[in-house]
N, C-alpha and C positions, 0 to 999 in steps of 0.2 A: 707483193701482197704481204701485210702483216702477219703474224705467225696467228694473232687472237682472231683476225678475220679469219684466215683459211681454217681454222678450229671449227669456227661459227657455218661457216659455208660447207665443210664435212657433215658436221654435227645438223645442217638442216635439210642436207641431204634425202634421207627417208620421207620429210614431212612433204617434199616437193612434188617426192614418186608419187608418193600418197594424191596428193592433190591433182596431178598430174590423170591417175590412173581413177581417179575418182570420175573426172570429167568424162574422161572417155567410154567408160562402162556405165556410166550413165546417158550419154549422149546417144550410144547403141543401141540400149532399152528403149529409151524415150522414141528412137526412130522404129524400131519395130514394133512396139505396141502400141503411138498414136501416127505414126507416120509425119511427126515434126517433131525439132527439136530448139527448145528453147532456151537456146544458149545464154543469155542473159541469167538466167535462173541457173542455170548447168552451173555457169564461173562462181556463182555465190555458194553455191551448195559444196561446191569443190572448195574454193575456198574457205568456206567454216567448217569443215570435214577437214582439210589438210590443217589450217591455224590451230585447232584443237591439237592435232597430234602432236604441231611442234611445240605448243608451249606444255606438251604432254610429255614430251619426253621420246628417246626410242625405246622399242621393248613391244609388252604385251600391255601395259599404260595408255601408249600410244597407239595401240591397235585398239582397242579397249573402246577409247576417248573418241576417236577416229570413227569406229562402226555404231554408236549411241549419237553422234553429232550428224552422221551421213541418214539418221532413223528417222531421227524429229525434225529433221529439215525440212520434207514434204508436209509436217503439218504447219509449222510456221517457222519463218528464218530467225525469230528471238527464242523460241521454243530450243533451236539448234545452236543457239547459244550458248545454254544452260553448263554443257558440260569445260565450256571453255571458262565462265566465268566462275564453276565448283574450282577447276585448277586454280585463277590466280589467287582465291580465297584461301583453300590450300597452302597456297606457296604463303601469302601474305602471314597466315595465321602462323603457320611455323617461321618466318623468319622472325616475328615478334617475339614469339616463344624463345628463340636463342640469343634475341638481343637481351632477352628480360630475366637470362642467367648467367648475364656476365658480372665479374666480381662487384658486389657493391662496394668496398671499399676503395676500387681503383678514384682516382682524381677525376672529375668529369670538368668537362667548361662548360659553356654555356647550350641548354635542351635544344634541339632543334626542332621540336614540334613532329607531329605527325606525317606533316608533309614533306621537311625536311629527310626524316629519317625515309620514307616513300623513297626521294630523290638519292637517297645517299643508296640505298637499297638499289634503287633501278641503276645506278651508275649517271646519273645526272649530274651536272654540276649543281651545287647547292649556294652556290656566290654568288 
């Protein structure tokens, strides 16, 4: 296995528990207090409860991120969104911030556009 995979696979480690442990203590609830559980609903709610954390980070970020996504989820699954989509804005807005203090005098070629610099940011190929 690659050394940047097994990084990535450590590193998303926690978001999985998360998700993982989400399902289940939800699943528990759901059976004791209506007596069914609706698992379809359980895996999304876990899964935007756990996605948040990992693109949250480990820490108290991702617990953070994690218990506000696991809140608003029973009012609606885009509701439970929100906190995922405040992160990549986050992320987006400061990585623009450090590309747009890099020397201006250096030599540049040719702009790649918004989308390009997107791709080049995500690790995309941009060719």
């Amino acid at each position: 296995m690659p050394q940047s995979l097994q990084r990535a696979a450590i590193a998303m480690h926690p978001a999985a528990l998360l998700t993982v442990i989400s399902f289940l203590l939800n699943a528990c609830i759901s059976r004791v207090v209506t007596g069914q559980v609706p698992v379809g609903f359980l895996a999304l709610l876990a899964l935007v409860s756990g996605g948040t954390a990992a693109l949250t980070g480990n820490g108290l970020r991702a617990s953070l991120a994690f218990l506000v996504a696991g809140g608003l989820a029973p009012l609606s699954m885009w509701a439970a969104l929100i906190p995922a989509a405040v992160v990549i804005t986050w992320r987006i807005r400061r990585r623009l911030d450090m590309l747009s203090q890099v020397d201006k005098t250096a030599p540049r070629g040719e702009r790649m556009g918004f989308w390009g610099t997107l791709q080049a940011w995500a690790g995309w190929s941009t060719a």
